[in-house]
N, C-alpha and C positions, 0 to 999 in steps of 0.2 A: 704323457701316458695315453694310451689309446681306452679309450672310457667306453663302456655302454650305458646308456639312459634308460632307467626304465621307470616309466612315467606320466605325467599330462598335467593339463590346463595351465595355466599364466607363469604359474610357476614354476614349473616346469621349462618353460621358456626360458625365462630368466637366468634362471641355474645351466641349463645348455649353451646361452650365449655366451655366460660370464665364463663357463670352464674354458669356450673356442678362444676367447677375450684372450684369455691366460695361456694360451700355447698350446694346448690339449687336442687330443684329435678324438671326436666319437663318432665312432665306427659303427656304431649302430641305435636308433630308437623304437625301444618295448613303448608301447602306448597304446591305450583302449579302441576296441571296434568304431564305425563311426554309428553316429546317433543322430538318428531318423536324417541321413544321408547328408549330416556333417560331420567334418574331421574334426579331431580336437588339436589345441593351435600348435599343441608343441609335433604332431605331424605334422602339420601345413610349415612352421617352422623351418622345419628339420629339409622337408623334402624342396626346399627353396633353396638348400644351399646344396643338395644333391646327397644327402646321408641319405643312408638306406635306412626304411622306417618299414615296422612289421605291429600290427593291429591281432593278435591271438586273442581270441573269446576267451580261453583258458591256457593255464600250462601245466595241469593235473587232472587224472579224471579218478573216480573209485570202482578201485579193485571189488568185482561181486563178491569174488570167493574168500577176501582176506577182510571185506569191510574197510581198508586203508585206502589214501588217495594215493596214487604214486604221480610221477611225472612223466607228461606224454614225453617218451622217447623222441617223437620228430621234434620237438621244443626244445629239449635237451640239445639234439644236434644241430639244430638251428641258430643258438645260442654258441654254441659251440663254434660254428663257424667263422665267427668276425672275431675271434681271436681277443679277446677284450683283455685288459689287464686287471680294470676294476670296475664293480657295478657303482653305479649313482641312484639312488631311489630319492628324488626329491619330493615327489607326491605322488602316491601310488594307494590306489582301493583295489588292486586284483592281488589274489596272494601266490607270492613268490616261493615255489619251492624249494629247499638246503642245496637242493642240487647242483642249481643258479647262484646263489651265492655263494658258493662256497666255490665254485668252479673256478673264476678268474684268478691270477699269482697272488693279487691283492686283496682280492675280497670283495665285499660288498659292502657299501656305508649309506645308513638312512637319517633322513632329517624325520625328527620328531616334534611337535608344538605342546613340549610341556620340558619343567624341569626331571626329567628321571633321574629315581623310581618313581615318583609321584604322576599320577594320572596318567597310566600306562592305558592303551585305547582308543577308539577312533573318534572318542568324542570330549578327547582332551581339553582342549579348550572350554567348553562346556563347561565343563565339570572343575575347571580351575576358577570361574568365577563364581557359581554355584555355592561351591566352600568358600568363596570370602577370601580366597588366596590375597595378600599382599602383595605378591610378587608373583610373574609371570614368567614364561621362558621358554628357550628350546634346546633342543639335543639334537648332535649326530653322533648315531654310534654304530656299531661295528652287529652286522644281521649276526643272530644267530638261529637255533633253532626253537625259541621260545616268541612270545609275543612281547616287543618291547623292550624285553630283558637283555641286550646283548649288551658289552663292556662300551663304556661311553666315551669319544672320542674328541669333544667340546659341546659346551653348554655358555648360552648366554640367556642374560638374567634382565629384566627391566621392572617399574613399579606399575600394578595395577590402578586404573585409575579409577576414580567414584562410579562413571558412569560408563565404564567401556563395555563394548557387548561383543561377540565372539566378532563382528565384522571389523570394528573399530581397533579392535586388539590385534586382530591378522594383518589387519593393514598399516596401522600405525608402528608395528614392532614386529611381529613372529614373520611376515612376508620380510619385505626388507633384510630384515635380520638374518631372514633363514637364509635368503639367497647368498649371504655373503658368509656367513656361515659354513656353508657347503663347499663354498671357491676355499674358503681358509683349511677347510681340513682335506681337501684335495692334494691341495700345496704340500700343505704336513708330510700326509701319504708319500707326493712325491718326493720329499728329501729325506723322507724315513723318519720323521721325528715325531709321525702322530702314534698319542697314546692312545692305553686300553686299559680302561679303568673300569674294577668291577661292579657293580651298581651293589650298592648295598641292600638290604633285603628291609632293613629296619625302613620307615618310611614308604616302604611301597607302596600304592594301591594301583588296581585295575575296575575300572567304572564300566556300565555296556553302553554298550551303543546308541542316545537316546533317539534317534532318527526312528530306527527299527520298531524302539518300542514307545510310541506315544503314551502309555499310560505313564510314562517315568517324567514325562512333562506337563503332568496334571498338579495343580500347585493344592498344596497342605494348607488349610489357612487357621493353623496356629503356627506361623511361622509368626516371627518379630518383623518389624516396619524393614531391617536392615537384609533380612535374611528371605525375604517377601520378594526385595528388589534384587538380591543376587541371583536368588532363582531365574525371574521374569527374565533378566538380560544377559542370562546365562545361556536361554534358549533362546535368544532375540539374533538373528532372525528364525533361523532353524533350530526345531522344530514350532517354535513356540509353546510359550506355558501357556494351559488354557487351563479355564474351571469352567463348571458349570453354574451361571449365572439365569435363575428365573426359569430353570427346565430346559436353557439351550448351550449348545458349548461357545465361549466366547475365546480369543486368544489376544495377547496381550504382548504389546511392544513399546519402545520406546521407554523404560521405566528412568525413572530418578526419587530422589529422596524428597517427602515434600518438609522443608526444615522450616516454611514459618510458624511461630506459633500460634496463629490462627489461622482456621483456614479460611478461605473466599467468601468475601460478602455474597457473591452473585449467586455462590456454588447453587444447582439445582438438585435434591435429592432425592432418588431412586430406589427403591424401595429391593433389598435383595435378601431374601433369606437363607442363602446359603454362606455369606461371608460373617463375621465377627460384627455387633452389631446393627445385620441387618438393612444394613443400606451402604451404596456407593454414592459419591458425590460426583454431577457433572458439571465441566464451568469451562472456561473457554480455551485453557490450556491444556486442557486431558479430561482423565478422568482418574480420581482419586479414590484408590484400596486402600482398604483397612487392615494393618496389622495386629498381632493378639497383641501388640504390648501398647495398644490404643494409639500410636501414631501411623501415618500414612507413606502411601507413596504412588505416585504421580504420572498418568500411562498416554503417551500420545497416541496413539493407535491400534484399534482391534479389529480382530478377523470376526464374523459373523458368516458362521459357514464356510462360504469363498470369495466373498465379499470383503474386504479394507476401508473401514472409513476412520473418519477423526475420532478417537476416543472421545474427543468435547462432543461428538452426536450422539453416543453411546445416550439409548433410550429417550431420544427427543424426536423418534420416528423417520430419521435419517437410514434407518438400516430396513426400515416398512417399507418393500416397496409391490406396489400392485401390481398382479400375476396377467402381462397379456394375453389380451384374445386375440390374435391376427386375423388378417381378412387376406383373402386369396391369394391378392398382391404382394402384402406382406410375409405370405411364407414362400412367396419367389426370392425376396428380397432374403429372407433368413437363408436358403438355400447359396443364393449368390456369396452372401457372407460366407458359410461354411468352405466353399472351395475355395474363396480369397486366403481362409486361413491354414486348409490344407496343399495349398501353393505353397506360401510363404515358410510355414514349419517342417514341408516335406514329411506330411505323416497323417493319420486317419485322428479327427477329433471329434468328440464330443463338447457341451455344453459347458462342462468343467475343465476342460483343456484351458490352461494357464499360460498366455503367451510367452511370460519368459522363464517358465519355468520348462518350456520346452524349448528354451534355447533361442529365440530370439533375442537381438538386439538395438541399440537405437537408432540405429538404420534401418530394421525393419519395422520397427515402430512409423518411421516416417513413409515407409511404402504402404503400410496396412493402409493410415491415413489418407493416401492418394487412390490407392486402388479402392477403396469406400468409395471415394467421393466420386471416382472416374465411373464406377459400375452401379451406383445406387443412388446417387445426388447429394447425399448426407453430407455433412460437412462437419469435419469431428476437430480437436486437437489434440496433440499428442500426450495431453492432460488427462483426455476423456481412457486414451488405453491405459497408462500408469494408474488410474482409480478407479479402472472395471477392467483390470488381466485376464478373464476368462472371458471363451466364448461366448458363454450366455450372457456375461455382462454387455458385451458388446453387442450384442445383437438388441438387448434392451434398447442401449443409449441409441442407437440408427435408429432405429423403428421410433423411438420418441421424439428424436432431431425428424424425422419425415414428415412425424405430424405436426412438428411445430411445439412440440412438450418441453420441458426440461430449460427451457432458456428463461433468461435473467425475468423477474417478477417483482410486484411490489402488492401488498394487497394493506387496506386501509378503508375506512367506513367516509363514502364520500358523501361531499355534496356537489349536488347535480344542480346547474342551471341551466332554463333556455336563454341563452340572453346574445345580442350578436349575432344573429342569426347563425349559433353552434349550441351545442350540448356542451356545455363548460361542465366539468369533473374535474375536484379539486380534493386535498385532503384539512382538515380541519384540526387537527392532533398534533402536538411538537411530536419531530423526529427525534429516536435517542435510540445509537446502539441497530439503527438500521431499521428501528420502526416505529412507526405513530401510535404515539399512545397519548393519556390523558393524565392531567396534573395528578401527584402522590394523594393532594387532599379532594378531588372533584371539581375544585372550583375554577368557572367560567369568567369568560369577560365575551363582551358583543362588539364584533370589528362591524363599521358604518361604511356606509355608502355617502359620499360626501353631496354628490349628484342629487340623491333622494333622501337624507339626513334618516334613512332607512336601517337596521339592521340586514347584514348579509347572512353571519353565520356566528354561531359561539366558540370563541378556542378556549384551549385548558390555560389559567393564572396559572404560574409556574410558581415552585414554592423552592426553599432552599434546595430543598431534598431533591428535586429535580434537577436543579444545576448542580449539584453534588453528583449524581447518578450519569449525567452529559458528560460532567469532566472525566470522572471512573472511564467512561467507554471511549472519549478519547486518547485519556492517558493507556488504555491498555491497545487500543489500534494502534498507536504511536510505537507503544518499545515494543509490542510482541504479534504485531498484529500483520498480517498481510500486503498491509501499504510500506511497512518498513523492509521488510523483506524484495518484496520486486524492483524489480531495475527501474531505472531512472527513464527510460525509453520509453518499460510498458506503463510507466506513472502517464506519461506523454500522451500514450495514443487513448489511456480511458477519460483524458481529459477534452481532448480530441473529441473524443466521444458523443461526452457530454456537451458539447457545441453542438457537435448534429444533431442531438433529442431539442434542446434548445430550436433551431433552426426547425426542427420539426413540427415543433408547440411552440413557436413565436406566436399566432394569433390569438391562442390562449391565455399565453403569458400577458400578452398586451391587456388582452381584453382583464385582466386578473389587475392589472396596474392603474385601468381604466374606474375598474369599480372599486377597488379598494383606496387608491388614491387619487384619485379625479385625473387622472392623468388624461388627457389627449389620445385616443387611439393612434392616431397616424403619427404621430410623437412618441408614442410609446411602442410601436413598432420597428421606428426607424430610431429613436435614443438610448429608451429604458432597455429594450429589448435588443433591440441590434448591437449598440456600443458593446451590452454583454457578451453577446456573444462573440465578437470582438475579440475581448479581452479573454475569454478561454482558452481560443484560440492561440492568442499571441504567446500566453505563458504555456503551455499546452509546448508549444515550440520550446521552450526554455527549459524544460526541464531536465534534457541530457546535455543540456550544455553548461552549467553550474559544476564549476571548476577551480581547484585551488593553485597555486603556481610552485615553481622551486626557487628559493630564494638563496643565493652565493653569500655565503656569511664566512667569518674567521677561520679558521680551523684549529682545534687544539692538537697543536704540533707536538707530536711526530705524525699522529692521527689527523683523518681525514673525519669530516662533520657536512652530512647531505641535512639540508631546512627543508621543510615542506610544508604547505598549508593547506588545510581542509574545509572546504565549504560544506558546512551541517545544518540540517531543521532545528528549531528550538525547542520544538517538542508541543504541548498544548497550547492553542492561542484562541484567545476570547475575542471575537468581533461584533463590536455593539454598533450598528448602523442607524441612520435617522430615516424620516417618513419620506422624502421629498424625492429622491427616486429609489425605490423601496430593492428592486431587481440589479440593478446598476451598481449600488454601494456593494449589495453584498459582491458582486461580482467582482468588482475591481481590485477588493479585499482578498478575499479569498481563494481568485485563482492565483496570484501572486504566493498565496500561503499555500495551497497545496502543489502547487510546481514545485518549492523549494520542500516538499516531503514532509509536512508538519500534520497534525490535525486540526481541526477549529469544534469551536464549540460557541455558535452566531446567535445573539441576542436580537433580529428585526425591531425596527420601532411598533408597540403595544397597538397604534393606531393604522399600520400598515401589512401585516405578518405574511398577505397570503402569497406573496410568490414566491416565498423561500423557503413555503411547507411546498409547495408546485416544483419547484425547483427539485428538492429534497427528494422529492418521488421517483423524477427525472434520474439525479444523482444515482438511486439505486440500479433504474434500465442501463444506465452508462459502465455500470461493474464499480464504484464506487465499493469499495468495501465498508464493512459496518462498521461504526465508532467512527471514522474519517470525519464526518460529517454529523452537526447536531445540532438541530434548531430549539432555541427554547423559547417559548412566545410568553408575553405575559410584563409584567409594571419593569422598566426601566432601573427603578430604585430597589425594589429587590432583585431581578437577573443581573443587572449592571455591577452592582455594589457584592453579592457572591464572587462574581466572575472575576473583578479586579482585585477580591481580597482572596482569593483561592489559592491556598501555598503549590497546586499542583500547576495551574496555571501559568505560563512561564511567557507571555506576551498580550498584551493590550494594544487593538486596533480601533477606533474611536474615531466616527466622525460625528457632530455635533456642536454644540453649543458653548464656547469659551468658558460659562463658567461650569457647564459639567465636566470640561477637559479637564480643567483645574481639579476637579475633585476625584475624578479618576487618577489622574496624575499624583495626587496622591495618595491614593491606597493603593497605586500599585507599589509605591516607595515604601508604604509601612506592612505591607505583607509579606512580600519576597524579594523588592528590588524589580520589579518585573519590566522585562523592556516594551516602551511602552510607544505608540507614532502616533500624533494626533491632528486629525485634520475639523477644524474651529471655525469662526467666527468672522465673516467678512465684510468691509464696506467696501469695496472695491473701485477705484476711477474711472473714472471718464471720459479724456482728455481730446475735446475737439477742437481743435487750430482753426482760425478764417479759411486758410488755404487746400484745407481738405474735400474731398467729393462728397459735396451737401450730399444728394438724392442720396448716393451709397450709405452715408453715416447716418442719416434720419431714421432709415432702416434696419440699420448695425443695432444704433442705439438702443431703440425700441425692443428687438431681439434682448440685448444686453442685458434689461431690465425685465422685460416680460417674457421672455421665453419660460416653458413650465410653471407660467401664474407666477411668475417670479420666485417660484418653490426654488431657488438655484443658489448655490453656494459661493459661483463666482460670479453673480447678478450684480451689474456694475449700481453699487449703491450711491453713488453724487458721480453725478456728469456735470464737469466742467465745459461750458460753451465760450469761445470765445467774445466781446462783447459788440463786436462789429457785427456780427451774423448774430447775435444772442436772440433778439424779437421774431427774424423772420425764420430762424430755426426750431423755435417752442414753436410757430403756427405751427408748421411741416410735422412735427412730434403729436403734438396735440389730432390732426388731419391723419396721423399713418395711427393711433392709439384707435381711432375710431372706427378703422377697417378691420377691427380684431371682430373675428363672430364669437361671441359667446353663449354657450350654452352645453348640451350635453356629449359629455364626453365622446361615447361612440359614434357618434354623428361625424362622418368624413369629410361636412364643411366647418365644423368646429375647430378652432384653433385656439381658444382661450377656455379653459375646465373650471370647474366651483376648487377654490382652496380644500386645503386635505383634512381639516377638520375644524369644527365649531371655533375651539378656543384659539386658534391661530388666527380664523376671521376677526373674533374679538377683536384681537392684539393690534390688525392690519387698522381699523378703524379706530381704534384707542393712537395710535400711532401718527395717521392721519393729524387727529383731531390737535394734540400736542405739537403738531411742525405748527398748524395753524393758527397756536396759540403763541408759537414763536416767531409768527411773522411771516409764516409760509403761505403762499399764494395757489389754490387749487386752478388748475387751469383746464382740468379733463376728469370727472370719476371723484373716488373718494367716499362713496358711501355703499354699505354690501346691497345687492340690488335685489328688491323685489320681488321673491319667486323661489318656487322651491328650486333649493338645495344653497351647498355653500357658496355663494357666487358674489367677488368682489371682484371688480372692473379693472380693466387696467387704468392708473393715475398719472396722473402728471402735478410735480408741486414744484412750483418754480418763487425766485427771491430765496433762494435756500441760504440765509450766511452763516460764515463760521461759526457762531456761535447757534443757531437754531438745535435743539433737539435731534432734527435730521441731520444734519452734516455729518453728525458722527455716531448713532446707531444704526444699526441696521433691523432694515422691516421684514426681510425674507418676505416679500410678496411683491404685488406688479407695482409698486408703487420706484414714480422716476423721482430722482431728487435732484433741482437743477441749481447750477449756481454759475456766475461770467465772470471774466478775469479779463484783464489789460492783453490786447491782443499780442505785446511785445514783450511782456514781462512773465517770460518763461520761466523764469529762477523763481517767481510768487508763487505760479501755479502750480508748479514740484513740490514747496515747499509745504504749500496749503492739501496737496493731495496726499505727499507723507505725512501729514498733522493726523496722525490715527494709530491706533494701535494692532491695529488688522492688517496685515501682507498676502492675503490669497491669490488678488489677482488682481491687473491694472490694463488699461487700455488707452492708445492715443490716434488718433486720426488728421493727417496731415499730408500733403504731397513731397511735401522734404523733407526727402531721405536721413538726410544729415541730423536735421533736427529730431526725424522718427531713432531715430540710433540715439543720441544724445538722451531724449527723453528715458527711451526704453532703461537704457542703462543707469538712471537717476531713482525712474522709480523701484521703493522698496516692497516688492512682491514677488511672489512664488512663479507666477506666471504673469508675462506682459504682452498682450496684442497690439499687433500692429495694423492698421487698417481691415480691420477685424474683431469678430470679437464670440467666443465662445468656440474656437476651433480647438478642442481636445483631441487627443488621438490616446489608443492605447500602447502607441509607440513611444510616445513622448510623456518626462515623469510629471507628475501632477502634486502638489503641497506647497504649504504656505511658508511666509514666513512672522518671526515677532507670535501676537497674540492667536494669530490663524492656525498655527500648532507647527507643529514639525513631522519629518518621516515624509515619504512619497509613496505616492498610488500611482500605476502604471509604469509603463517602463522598464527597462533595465534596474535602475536603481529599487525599483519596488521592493525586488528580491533581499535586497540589503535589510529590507525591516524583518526576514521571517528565516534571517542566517545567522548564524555564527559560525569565525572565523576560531579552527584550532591548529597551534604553529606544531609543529612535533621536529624534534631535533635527534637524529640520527648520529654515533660514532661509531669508526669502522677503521 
């Protein structure tokens, strides 16, 4: 058939391709003027395949003397001309007059988006979900000279759904639907078989237009909780329901039902005297209306003015924003804006000129972007136009990007040191939920300076209530929060990020390592601090690479069955770290846990806390979102013991002390099951061969054992010597222990720091004292030294035998434990070096190869060096085995501790 289209936008498209699809010839396209010097696309369409397309303002004007409209005669004949056999109106706002339709042999046939008679009008849709319709639908039916009314040609029907809004509904069913719709009753036409059914009268209604009249979008609020939310998303997006909230009009989008029967602990409330009891609730998924029948419902987003923001800001001063004063320059700069955007729109704007309500799209979004940046320096994203669409908003965000305004912040009550020759600025408050605050009950604790046995600063005891409140804000980051939602990329590059604020505040960091745990500066630069950074970095890289595979499995025949697996976050993970590199543990931990998309909720050790409240601050500069990340400072046995019994909690990361593993271990068994990686307890070997490079291993050694004061987890606790070199290898030990300077931390010829607190010195001297009791022989050190601060030496205790005290605890300090073995009799000293129930880490030193292989593979440990000792990478995985715990830090494998694998099985 030779069709005319009279018509526009997407839809319109569609319906014209599908009729061509179908064998159809249209002869001509009716379609609207253009706007502000664009065409609409079913012109652009049409005239790319060479149909003649005609743009008429009108095709009636009114008679003076009769008061009726008639139809322009040239329109008539215009019309007239392409011979048409039937009209097609698949979406059409200009009004057609009888003349037109009624003209072609066939007639004219229009899609409607309602079931007719019911919600006859142009804001159908509207108003089907408004009433609570069940069911949804559309018509084509045959024009006549009534609105809506003419005899109905087909109709299809589908279920409304809870939460459709007129977009979701267009798109999901009445688009689609209509398009084919329209192809089917074409066909009909064509073989003569479509009916004309009369619309019955019973059921009618005709609703107005609510676009026209905004007052019909002002919401009633004795409406029910049910009829509250049909309204809201009934106008969502056009026109919006708004009320007046607090003397201003607000508008309201996004609605759903809120169905728990409580509402939100967190919720904040807002005091409104216009609504049913007088207040709105805000909380971090909306903001929650009250219906008359005392139940709610649930709003992501409101207009304020011409303004869009998160309904969860709705009255938290999110929508306050202060009225600029420009300086000369800056109303150049406003200026240049204005023509950027009357380029771009092709039209004269004002302040409230609405980017894409004047027809842009996200192509010119990305050139708005470039030409800002190319013509005024700003540097925007295409973020910044989607959540200020008007001119004026734009013109705000530039002018405040110029001065350096509006970008990422953290604000917290610091404390300020001179120390280092810097102004050290730190925060003193657990982080929670993206900000420093102070414990539920007030109460303090005094972190020391190990150096000066000084207090630094007071942090908040953390009390139940507060790891209860950490967990809440990361369980809710986790399923609904920002971090779940964004790509795996942009996970990457704010991790990325956070490396370069790191890198940037490494002297800080350090110096924070330096006083809080005695660390070494130029060791805590180049270990605590750098390895972190490091490891950012490396998982940072990993996080769009975390991927599942397709696995070839049976198929249930006659059927075809596709396998597939899913690499997923766990969801909240509790990280309890120890004092001995305070920046390092959390690192290792944690960037492994948030590359694989999880939240954490990090316990520092009580005597260590301040770089991971430092860190914390950083986290926020990096775009960190809030809840992601949550520090809780304060006693071990209460944060530790919450965290591992916490049914929300769904992973335990733990490094420490064998017998606290064990007790973590289990209460994560009798809480939830929780998966749990524990890195424990180690004595680690030593194993030096006659045939090895003395000078090299004398130095190894020492490293081995005193490196970080021996604060070191895989600090080789019994060196085997063999017994041929055993004498003149203790001199060399004893001679290289004595080169160590000890003294104050920051000091850049320092290389040995005061231990990290009181009670561990104790223990290093209580420890001593027991090997000596067992026969151990001091050859260097051994008693804490003289002088302020916490300062033990590095040691040397040689005659160590199997049975001594030493052989088989470990001191976590500089203390060496030395024992000799038969230079031939390899098999003893394996045997005697496995006698332990520690596997973190072992070492051997020999010129033969063979034998270095041999050994390596004998000994039972997580990691084993080889003429070498302490070379970690964040490449390579790191965990013990036996009593030293299980699960791996760094590496590939890390990731393994902060995933689960889900198989999902497809048939087709």
């Amino acid at each position: 058939m030779k069709i005319a289209i009279i018509g526009q936008s997407a839809f319109g498209v569609d319906v014209y391709k599908e009729l061509r699809k179908n064998g159809h010839e249209v002869v001509v396209v009716f379609t609207i003027p253009d706007k502000n010097g664009r065409e609409d696309l079913l012109a652009i369409e049409a005239a790319k395949d060479g149909v003649p397309v005609q743009k008429p303002a009108r095709w009636r004007k009114k008679n003076p003397e009769t008061g009726k409209f008639e139809t322009l005669p040239e329109m008539l004949e215009l019309y007239k001309s392409y011979n048409a056999e039937l009209n097609v109106l698949p979406f059409c706002t200009q009004f057609i007059p009888l003349e037109i339709t009624e003209a072609p042999p066939k007639k004219s046939i229009i899609y409607h988006p309602s079931i007719l008679p019911k919600h006859r009008g142009a804001s159908a849709i509207n108003w089907t979900l408004i009433e609570g319709d069940e069911e949804a639908g559309l018509s084509i039916f045959w024009a006549d000279d009534g609105l809506d009314t003419g005899p109905i040609l087909l109709q299809k029907k589908c279920k409304v759904e809870e939460n459709d809004t007129l977009n979701t509904l267009y798109k999901r069913f009445l688009y689609p639907a209509g398009v084919a719709a329209v192809a089917e009753s074409v066909e009909l036409i064509a073989s003569g078989k479509a009916p004309r059914i009369v619309q019955p009268e019973e059921g009618a209604s005709y609703e107005p237009y609510i676009t026209t009249k905004p007052e019909l979008a002002q919401i009633d609020w004795s409406k029910t909780q049910r009829q509250l939310h049909n309204f809201i998303r009934g106008n969502d997006k056009v026109p919006g329901a708004w009320a007046i909230l607090n003397g201003e009009k607000v508008s309201f989008f996004g609605s759903k039902l809120w169905k728990p029967k409580k509402l939100p602990e967190d919720a904040v409330e807002v005091a409104v005297s216009e609504v049913p009891g007088g207040k709105v609730l805000v909380e971090d998924r909306g903001l929650l209306l009250p219906g008359s029948d005392g139940k709610w419902v649930i709003v992501d987003t409101v207009k304020i003015g011409t303004k869009m923001i998160p309904a969860s800001k709705y009255g938290q001063g999110a929508d306050q924003v202060q009225e600029l004063v420009l300086t000369d320059d800056e109303k150049e700069t406003v200026a240049k804006l204005k023509k950027i955007w009357a380029g771009i729109l092709k039209s004269q704007v004002s302040s409230d000129t609405d980017f894409f309500e004047s027809g842009a799209s996200s192509a010119d979004v990305t050139r708005l972007v470039e030409e800002i940046k190319f013509n005024t320096g700003a540097e925007l994203e295409s973020g910044h136009i989607y959540s200020g669409p008007t001119l004026g908003e734009n013109i705000d965000i530039v002018i405040r990007n110029l001065r350096g305004e509006g970008g990422l912040s953290v604000s917290y009550d610091p404390i300020v040191l001179n120390v280092n020759k810097m102004e050290l600025k730190f925060p003193h408050e657990q982080f929670i939920d993206g900000k420093f605050v102070g414990s539920s009950d007030g109460r303090t604790f005094q972190t020391i300076n190990p150096a000066t046995e000084k207090p630094i600063c007071a942090l908040p005891l953390a009390t139940v209530a507060d790891v209860d409140r950490a967990v809440r804000a990361a369980k809710k980051a986790f399923e609904r929060g920002e971090w779940r939602q964004m790509s795996a990329r942009e996970r990457g590059k704010r991790l990325y990020r956070l490396a370069e604020l790191m890198e940037e505040h490494k002297e800080e960091l350090a110096t924070l390592e330096s006083l809080d745990a005695g660390a070494v500066y130029t060791l805590a630069l180049k270990t605590h601090v750098g390895m972190s950074i490091d490891v950012w970095r490396y998982f940072a890289g990993w996080c769009d690479k975390i991927q599942g595979k397709t696995i070839p499995i049976s198929n249930a025949r006659p059927n075809k069955n596709l396998c597939l697996t899913l690499r997923e976050p766990i969801g909240v993970v509790g990280l309890i770290t120890p004092w001995n590199y305070p920046l390092m543990m959390l690192s290792w931990k944690m960037a492994a846990c948030l590359a694989a998309g999880n939240t954490v909720v990090h316990k520092p050790a009580q005597v260590t806390p301040l770089t991971a409240l430092k860190f914390a601050e950083l986290s926020v500069l990096a775009g960190i979102p809030p809840g992601v990340i949550n520090i809780v400072t304060g006693s071990g046995s209460l944060v530790g013991n919450r965290l591992t019994a916490h049914p929300d909690v769904r992973k335990i990361g733990f490094t420490g002390s064998t017998e606290i593993g064990a007790t973590v271990m289990e209460s994560c068994a009798k809480s939830n099951i929780k998966k749990v990686s524990l890195e424990l307890g180690g004595k680690s070997p030593l194993i030096i061969f006659a045939d090895a490079d003395l000078e090299k291993a004398v130095k190894q050694a020492c490293g081995a054992v005193f490196f970080n004061k021996g604060e070191n987890c895989i600090a080789a606790g019994r060196v085997f010597i063999a017994k041929s070199i055993h004498d003149d290898f203790v001199k060399k030990l004893v001679e290289e222990a004595k080169q160590y300077q000890i003294g104050d931390p920051l000091d850049r010829s320092t290389n040995h720091g005061p231990q990290n607190h009181l009670a561990h010195l104790n223990k290093l001297v209580e420890y001593v004292e027991n090997a000596v009791r067992d026969g151990a022989k001091v050859e260097i050190g051994g008693k804490r030294l003289e002088r302020e601060g916490l300062y033990f030496p590095p040691t040397i205790l040689s005659n160590i035998d199997d049975e001594n005290f030493a052989a088989s605890e470990e001191s976590f300090g500089p203390i060496m434990c030395i024992s000799s073995f038969d230079d031939d009799d390899v098999e003893d000293v394996l045997r005697r070096a496995n006698d332990t129930e520690f596997g973190l880490a072992a070492g051997v030193f020999t010129r033969d190869a063979s034998k270095s292989l041999r050994v390596a593979e004998a000994l039972h440990a997580g990691t084993v060096f080889v003429n070498t000792y302490q070379k970690t990478d964040v490449a390579a995985p790191f965990g013990g085995f036996k009593q030293s715990g299980f699960g791996k830090d760094m590496g590939e494998e890390a990731l393994n501790e902060y995933l689960v694998t889900k198989t999902i099985t497809i048939e087709y």
